[in-house]
C-alpha positions as CSV (number, residue, x, y, z in Angstrom):
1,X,0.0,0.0,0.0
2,X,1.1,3.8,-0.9
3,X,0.8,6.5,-2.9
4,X,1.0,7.1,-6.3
5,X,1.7,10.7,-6.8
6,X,1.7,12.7,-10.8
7,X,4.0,15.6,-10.7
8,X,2.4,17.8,-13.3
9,X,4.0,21.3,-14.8
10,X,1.3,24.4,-15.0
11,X,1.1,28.0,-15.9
12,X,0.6,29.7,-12.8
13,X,-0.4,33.0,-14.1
14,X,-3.7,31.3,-15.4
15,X,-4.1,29.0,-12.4
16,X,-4.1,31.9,-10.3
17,X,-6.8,33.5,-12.1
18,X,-9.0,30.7,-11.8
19,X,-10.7,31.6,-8.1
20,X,-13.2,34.4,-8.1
21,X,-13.1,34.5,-12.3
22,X,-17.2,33.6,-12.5
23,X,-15.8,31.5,-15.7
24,X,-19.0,29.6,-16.5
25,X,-17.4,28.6,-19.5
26,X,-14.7,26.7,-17.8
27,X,-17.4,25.7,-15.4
28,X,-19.3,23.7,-18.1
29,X,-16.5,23.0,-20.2
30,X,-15.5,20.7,-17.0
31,X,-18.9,19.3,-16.7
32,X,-18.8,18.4,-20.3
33,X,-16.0,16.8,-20.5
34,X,-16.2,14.9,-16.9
35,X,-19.8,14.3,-17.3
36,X,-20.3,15.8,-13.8
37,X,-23.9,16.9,-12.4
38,X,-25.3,17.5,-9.3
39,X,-25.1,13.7,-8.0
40,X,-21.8,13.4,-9.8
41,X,-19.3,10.2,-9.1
42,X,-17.0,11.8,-7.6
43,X,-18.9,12.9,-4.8
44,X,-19.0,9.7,-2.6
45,X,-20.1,10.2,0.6
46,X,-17.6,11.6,3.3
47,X,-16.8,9.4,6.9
48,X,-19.5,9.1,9.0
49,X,-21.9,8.7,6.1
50,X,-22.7,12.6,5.6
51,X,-23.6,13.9,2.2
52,X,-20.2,14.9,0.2
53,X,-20.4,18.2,-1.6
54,X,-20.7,17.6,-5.4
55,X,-17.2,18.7,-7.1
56,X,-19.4,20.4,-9.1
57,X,-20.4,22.6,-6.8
58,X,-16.6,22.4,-5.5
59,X,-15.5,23.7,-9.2
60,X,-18.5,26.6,-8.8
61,X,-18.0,27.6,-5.2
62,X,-14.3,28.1,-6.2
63,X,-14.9,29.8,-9.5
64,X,-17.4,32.0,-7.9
65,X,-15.7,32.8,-4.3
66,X,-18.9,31.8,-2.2
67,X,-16.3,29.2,-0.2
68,X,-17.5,28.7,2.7
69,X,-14.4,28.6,5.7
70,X,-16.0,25.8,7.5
71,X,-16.5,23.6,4.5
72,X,-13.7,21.4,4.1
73,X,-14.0,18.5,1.8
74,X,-12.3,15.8,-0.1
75,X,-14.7,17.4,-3.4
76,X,-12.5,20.4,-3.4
77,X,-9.2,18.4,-3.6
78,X,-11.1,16.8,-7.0
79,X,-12.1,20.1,-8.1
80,X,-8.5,21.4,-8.2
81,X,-7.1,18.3,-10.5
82,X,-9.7,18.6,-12.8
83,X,-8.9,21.9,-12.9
84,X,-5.2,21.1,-13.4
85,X,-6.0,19.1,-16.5
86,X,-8.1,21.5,-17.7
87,X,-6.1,24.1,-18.0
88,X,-3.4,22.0,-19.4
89,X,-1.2,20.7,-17.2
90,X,1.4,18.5,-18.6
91,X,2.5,15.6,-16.9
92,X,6.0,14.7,-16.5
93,X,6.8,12.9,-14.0
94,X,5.4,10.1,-11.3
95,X,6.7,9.6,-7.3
96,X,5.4,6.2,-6.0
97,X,6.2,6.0,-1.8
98,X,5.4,2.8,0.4
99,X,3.1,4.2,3.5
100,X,5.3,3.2,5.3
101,X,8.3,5.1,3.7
102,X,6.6,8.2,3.0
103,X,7.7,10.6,5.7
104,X,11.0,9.4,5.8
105,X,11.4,9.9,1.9
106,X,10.2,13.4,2.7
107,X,12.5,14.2,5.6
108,X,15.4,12.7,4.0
109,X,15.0,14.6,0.4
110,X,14.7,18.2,2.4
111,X,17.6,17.3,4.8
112,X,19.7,17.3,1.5
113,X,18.0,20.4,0.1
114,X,18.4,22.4,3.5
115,X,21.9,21.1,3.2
116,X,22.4,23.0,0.6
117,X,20.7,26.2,1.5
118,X,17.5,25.6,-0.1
119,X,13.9,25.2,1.6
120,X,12.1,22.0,1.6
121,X,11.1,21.9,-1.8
122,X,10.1,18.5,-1.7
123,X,7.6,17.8,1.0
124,X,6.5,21.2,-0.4
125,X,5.4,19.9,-4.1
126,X,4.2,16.8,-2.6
127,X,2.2,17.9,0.8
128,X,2.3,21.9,0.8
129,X,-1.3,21.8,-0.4
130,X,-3.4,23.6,-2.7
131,X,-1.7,27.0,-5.0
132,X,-5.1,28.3,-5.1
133,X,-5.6,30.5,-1.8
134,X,-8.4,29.8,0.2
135,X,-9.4,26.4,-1.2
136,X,-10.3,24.1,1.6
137,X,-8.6,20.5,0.8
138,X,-8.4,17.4,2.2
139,X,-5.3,17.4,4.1
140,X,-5.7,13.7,3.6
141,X,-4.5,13.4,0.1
142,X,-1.2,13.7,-1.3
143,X,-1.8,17.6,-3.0
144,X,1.0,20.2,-3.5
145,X,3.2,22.6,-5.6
146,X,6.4,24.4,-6.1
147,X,6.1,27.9,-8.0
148,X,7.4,29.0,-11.5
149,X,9.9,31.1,-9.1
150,X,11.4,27.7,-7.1
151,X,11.5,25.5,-9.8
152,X,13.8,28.1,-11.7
153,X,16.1,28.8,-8.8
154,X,16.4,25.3,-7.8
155,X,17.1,24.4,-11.4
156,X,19.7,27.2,-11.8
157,X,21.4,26.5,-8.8
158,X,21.4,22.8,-8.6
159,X,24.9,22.3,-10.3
160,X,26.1,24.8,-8.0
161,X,26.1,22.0,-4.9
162,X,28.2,19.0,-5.0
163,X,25.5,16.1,-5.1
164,X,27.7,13.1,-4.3
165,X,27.5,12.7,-0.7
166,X,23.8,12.1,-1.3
167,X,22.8,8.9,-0.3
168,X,22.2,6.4,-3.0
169,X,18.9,5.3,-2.4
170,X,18.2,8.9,-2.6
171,X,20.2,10.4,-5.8
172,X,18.0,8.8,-8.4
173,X,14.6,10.9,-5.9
174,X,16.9,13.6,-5.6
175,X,17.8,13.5,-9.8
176,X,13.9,13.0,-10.9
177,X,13.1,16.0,-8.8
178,X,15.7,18.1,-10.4
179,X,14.4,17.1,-13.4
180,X,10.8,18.1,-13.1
181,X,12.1,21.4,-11.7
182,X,13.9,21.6,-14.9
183,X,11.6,21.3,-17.3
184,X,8.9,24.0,-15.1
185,X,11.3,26.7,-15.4
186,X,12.3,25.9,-19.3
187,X,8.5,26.7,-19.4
188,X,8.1,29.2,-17.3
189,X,5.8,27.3,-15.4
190,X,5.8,26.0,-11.5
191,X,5.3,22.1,-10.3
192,X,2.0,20.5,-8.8
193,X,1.4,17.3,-7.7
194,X,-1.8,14.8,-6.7
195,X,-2.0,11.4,-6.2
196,X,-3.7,9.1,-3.4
């Protein structure tokens, strides 16, 4: 058991445009394509057998700022990856961590970055959430992102750092990471991730 994680890259100029926009275009344009209504399948019910909040009203609350601050659920979590592919995220990479390995991986990734003077990039794309102020997630899932800004600098000053006294069961983490950081900033674009 574990989690399979997709490590996407995205324009966040027109992610961050998204909340509050009142796009019914998009809106529909996602309910098209995902064949979502009102009872949609995504929207199983939450623990403790209590009504889960459609994603489609998920994608509308967020597309229309009437979030409410006490309504957190696993719908808005949805919401925000089908909004990823929607607005064209391109996949390129994927992270698969045992349960049992999973903060370890984190801690021991970051050590090295911290190391080396940067934040801790990793348990950053990978758990630091949703990019999109405001949006209430489920903390349970795997859901995170690294801006167009960190993705550049980490890729600029990666071969600035002498790598080798990286453990190897890490270098080939440490190396894929690098590499999705890479291609973000030859884009222009920042790093999100999602997976369960």
């Amino acid at each position: 058991m574990g989690w399979d994680i997709n490590v996407s890259r995205v324009d966040f100029n027109r992610l961050l445009k998204i909340p509050g926009s009142r796009d019914e275009r998009l809106l529909q344009q996602i309910e098209s394509t995902y064949s979502l209504d009102e009872e949609d399948s995504l929207a199983e019910p939450d623990e403790g057998n209590e009504p889960r909040l459609p994603v489609k009203q998920a994608l509308r609350n967020i597309l229309f700022n009437t979030i409410s601050d006490q309504q957190r659920s696993p719908s808005y979590s949805d919401a925000v990856c089908l909004l990823y592919d929607t607005i064209g995220a391109e996949h390129i990479g994927d992270l698969r961590v045992a349960v049992w390995g999973i903060t370890s991986l984190f801690e021991q990734v970051d050590a090295e970055l911290v190391a080396r003077g940067f934040p801790e990039y990793f348990s950053q794309l990978v758990l630091g959430g949703c990019p999109l102020p405001g949006v209430p997630v489920d903390v349970e899932d795997p859901l995170g992102f690294l801006s167009a800004a960190d993705c550049e600098r980490f890729s600029r000053e990666y071969s600035h750092h002498d790598w080798s006294t990286v453990e190897p069961s890490l270098q080939e983490t440490v190396e894929e990471f690098r590499q999705w950081c890479a291609e973000a900033a030859r884009h222009g674009q920042g790093l999100v991730a999602a997976g369960g």
